[in-house]
C-alpha positions as CSV (number, residue, x, y, z in Angstrom):
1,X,-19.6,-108.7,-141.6
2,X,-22.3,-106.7,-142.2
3,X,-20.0,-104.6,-144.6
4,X,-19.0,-107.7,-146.4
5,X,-22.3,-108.6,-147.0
6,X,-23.2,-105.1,-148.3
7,X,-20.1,-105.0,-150.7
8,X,-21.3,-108.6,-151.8
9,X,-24.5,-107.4,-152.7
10,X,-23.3,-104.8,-154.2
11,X,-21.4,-106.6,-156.7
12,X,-23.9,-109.1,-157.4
13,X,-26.2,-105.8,-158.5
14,X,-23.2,-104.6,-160.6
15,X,-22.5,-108.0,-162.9
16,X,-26.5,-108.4,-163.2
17,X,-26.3,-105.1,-165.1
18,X,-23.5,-106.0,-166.8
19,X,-25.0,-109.1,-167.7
20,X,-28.3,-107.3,-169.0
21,X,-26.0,-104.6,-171.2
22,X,-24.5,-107.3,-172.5
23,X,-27.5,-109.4,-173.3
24,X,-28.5,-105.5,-175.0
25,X,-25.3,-105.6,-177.4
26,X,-26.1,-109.3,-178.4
27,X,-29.7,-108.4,-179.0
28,X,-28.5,-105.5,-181.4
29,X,-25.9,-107.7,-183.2
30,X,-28.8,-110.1,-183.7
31,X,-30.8,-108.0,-185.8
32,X,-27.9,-106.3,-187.2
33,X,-27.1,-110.1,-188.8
34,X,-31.1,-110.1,-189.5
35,X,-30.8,-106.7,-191.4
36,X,-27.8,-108.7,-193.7
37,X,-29.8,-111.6,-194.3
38,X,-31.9,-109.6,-196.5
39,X,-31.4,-110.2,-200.0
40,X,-31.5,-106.7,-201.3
41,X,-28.5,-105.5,-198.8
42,X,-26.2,-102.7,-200.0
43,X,-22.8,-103.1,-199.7
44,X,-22.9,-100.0,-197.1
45,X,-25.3,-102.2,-194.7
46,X,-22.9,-105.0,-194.7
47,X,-20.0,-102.5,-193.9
48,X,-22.1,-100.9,-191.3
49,X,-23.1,-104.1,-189.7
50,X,-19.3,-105.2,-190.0
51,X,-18.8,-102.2,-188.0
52,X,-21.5,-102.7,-185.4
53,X,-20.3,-106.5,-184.9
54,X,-16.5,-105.0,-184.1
55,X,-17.4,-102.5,-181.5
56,X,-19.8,-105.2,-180.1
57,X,-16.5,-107.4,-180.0
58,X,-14.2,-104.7,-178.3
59,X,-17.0,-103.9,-175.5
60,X,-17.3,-108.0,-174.7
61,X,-13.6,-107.9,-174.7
62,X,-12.3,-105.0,-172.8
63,X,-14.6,-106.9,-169.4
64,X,-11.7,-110.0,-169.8
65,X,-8.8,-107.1,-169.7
């Protein structure tokens, strides 16, 4: 039992970290969207933040694969 519990705990420390990370990648795509808001924007800051929002999308869904 003892194991169990250890493995649970374990896991429960894993998907907290993994819930922090994530919480990371939507902080960054946040300000990523606040950097587009601005009026002055180049069409290179919209592509880059394009970018930034896929690989934000891949990394959220590779955890469902």
């Amino acid at each position: 039992m003892d194991e169990e519990k250890r493995a649970l705990r374990h896991e429960l420390k894993n998907a907290e970290q993994e819930k922090l990370a994530l919480k990371g990648l939507v902080e960054r795509a946040a300000d990523e969207i606040d950097d587009l808001a601005e009026a002055d924007c180049t069409d290179d800051a919209i592509q880059n933040a394009k970018a930034q929002a896929e690989r934000f999308r891949k990394v959220t869904n590779s955890d469902t694969d």
